[in-house]
N, C-alpha and C positions, 0 to 999 in steps of 0.2 A: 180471515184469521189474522190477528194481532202477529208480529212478526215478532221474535225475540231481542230484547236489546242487547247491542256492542255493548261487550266489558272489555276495556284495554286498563290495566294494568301501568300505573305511571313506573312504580318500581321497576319496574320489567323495563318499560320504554324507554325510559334513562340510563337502563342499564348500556340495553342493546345500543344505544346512540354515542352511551361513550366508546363501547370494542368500535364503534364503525367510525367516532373521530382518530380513533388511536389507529386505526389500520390504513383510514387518507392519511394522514398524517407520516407516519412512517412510508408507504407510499410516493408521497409529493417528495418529502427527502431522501428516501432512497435515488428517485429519479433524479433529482438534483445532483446527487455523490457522483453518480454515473455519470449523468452529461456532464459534469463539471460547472456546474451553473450558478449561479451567486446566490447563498444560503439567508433567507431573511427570517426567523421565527412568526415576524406577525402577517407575513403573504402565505405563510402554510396553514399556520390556522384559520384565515381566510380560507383558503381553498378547501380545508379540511372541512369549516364551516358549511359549505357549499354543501360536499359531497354528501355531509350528515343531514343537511336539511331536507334532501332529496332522502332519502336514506329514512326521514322518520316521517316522510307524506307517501313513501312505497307504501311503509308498516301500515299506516290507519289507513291506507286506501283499501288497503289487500285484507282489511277487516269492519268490511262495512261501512267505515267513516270517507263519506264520497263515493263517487262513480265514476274516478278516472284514473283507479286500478291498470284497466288497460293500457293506460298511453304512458303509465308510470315503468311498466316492466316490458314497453317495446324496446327495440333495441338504439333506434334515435331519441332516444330519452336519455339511452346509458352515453349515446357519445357525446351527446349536448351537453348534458352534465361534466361527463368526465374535460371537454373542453372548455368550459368555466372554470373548473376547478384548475386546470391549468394555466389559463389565463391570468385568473386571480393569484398563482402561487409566482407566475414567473413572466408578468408584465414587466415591463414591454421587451417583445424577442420577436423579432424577423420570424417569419411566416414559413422558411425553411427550419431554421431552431425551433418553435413550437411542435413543427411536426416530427421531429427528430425527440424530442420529449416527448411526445405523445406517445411514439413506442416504444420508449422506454417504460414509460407508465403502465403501459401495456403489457409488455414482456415482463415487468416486475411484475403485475397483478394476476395474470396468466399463472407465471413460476409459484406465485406466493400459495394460489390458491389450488393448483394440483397439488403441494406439499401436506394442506390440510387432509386432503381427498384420499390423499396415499395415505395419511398416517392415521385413515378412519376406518378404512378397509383391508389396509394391508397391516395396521397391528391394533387394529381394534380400537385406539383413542375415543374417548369422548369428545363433548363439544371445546374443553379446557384445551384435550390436546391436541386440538383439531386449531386453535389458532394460537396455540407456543407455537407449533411444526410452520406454521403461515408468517408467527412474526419471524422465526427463526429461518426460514427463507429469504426474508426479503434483506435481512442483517447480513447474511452469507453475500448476497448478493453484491451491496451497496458497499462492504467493508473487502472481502475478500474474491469471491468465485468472480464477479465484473472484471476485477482486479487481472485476473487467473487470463481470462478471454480475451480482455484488451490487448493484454501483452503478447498474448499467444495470436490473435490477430495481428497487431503491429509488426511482431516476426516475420511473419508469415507474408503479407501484403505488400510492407514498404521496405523489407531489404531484401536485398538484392548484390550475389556478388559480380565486383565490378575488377576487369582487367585490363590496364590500360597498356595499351606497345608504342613504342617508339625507337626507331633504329635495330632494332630485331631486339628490344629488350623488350620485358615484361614485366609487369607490377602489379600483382592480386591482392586486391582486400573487398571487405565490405561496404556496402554504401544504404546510405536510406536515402529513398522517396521521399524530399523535401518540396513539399505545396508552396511553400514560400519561397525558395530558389526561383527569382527572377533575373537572374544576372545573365547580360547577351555580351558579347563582348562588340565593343563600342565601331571595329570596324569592319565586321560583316554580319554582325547579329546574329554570330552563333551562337548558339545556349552553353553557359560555362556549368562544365562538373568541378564541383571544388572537393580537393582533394588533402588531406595532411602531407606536411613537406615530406615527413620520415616515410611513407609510401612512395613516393617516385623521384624522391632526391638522389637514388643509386640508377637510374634513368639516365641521367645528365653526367656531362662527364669531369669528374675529379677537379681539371682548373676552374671551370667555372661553378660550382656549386659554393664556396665565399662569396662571388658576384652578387647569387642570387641569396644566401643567405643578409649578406646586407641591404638588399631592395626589400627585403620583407621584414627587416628592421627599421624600413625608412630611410636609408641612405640610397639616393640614386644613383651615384658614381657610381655602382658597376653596372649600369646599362652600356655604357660605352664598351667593356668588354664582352657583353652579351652580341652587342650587336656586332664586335669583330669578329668574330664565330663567325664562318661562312656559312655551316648549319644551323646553325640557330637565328640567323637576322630575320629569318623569314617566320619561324615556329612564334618567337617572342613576344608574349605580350602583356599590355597593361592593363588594367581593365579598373576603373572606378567603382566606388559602390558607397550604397550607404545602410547603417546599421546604427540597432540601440544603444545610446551614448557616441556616436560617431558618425556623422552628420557627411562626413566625405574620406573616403579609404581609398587605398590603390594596392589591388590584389594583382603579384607576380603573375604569369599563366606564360602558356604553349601551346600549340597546337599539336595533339600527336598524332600519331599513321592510326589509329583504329582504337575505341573502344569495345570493352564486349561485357554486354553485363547478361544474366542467366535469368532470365521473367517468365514467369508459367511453364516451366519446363523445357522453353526454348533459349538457346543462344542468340543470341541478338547483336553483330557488327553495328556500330554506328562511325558516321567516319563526317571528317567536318565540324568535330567539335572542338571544342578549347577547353582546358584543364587549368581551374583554378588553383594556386597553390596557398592555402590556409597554413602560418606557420604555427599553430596553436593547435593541441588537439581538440576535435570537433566535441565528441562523446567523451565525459570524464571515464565512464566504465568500461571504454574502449568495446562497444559493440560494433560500432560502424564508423568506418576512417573515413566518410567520402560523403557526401551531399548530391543524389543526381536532379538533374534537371526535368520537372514534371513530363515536357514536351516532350523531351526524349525518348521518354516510357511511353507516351499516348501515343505516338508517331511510331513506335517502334513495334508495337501492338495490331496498331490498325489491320485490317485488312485490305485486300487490294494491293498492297506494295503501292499505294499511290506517296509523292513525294511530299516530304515536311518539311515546309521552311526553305533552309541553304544546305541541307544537309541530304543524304543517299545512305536506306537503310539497306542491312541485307540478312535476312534471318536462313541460322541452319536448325531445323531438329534434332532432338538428339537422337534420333532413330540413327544420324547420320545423315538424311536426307537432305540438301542444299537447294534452297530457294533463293532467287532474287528479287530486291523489288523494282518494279521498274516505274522509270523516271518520264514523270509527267510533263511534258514542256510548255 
């Protein structure tokens, strides 16, 4: 028997190819809004290119035009694809950032395409409102709900409140998780917390805070009264750095009796560190006065109580329960 011939439909075919460039497309940029990634119109439509090309050899495949239907709707076909298309939208990116766009891509396309699903089933939509609800997902996403998550992550992750003591005084504020905070201090390579002066300036006592107000103007004459302080000659220190626009700095600091910052629901003593003093507020919208030291948290975290660095941590729960870590030699 004669077999019947493929009718496809160009109308149709160009229809369907443009919704599936309009849907890479928004897609590739939504993923881009998310990661932050540098925005190029002619690498999306590149990649958008891609995805629709695959996109209209599914179509004729899966209607008789060819015999490799099969290999077109396995699922190492959908990742190959979907990693050219990334490739092509956001060459050239380290092999850690591609794959960090990759679930984005993912978690956008995932999001966009349950929204059609829900609004086919759950309020009846057609195929029309089956991908407003899809592009309408992925916009929520890329403009605001990503928006929503980050920040409610960033909360949640890298701040941390931070208490610092010195001479039975106290100082509480906020601090973020700063990944770039690499400042050790120059003579035993402790990790510095930098801290806003208005946080721990009522720490120090009454004659010398002028001293130190003028060192963080850049006037060094009042080191010589820092270091007449019989408490203080030993606490005080200098610590250099460099930063954007400013090529070589000298950040005031001290050493105090004990920090404590509050991570995963535990307290956390750390002792042996150095306190930067930042005369500038850190955060304009005053969320976080303080900048901690990555190592601190990682070290602080650990398990084992095995020792970090130059420093001795000592965690208590809040159950009340009191742990120590002990110290590796």
């Amino acid at each position: 028997m004669l077999e019947a011939p493929t009718v496809v439909y160009v109308d149709t075919l160009l229809l369907l190819a443009s919704l599936s460039f309009l849907m890479d497309y928004l897609l590739l940029w939504a993923t881009a809004k998310v990661g932050k990634m540098p925005l190029s119109p002619r690498r999306l439509v590149l990649g958008s290119g891609i995805g629709t090309a695959y996109f209209v050899l599914y179509y004729l495949s899966g209607r008789g035009v060819g015999d490799a239907y099969g290999w077109f709707r396995a699922f190492p076909a959908l990742v190959a694809v979907s990693f050219l298309m990334l490739v092509a939208a956001f060459y050239p990116l380290p092999w850690r950032a591609l794959a960090r766009a990759a679930g984005y891509f993912y978690f956008i396309a995932v999001s966009s395409g349950g929204a059609g699903i829900a609004s086919r089933y759950a309020l009846g939509w057609g195929a029309a409102g089956q991908l407003a609800a899809s592009i309408a997902a992925i916009l929520v996403i890329a403009e605001l709900g990503w928006g929503i998550v980050q920040r409610s992550l960033w909360q949640r992750l890298y701040h941390v409140a931070l208490e610092v003591e010195l001479f039975g005084e106290k100082a509480v504020t906020q601090a973020l998780l700063d990944t770039g905070n690499r400042l050790k201090d120059p003579l035993g390579g402790a990790p510095v917390i930098i801290v806003e002066h208005g946080v721990v300036a009522r720490l120090m006592p009454e004659h010398l805070r002028p001293a130190l107000l003028e060192m963080e103007g850049g006037d060094l004459a009042g080191i010589s009264r820092l270091l007449a302080s019989e408490r203080w000659s030993s606490r005080f220190r200098v610590i250099p750095y460099s930063s954007l626009g400013r090529e070589k700095g000298l950040l005031v600091g001290f050493r105090p009796d004990a920090v404590t910052v509050v991570a995963e629901g535990r307290r956390v003593t750390l002792t042996g560190v150095v306190i930067g003093i930042s005369p500038k507020p850190l955060d304009p919208e005053g969320s976080y006065r303080a900048l901690l030291h990555p190592e601190l948290l990682e070290a602080a975290l650990r398990e084992g109580g095995r020792r970090a660095a130059a420093w001795t941590l000592s965690t208590s729960p809040s159950e009340g329960e009191t742990s120590h870590a002990s110290t590796a030699s």
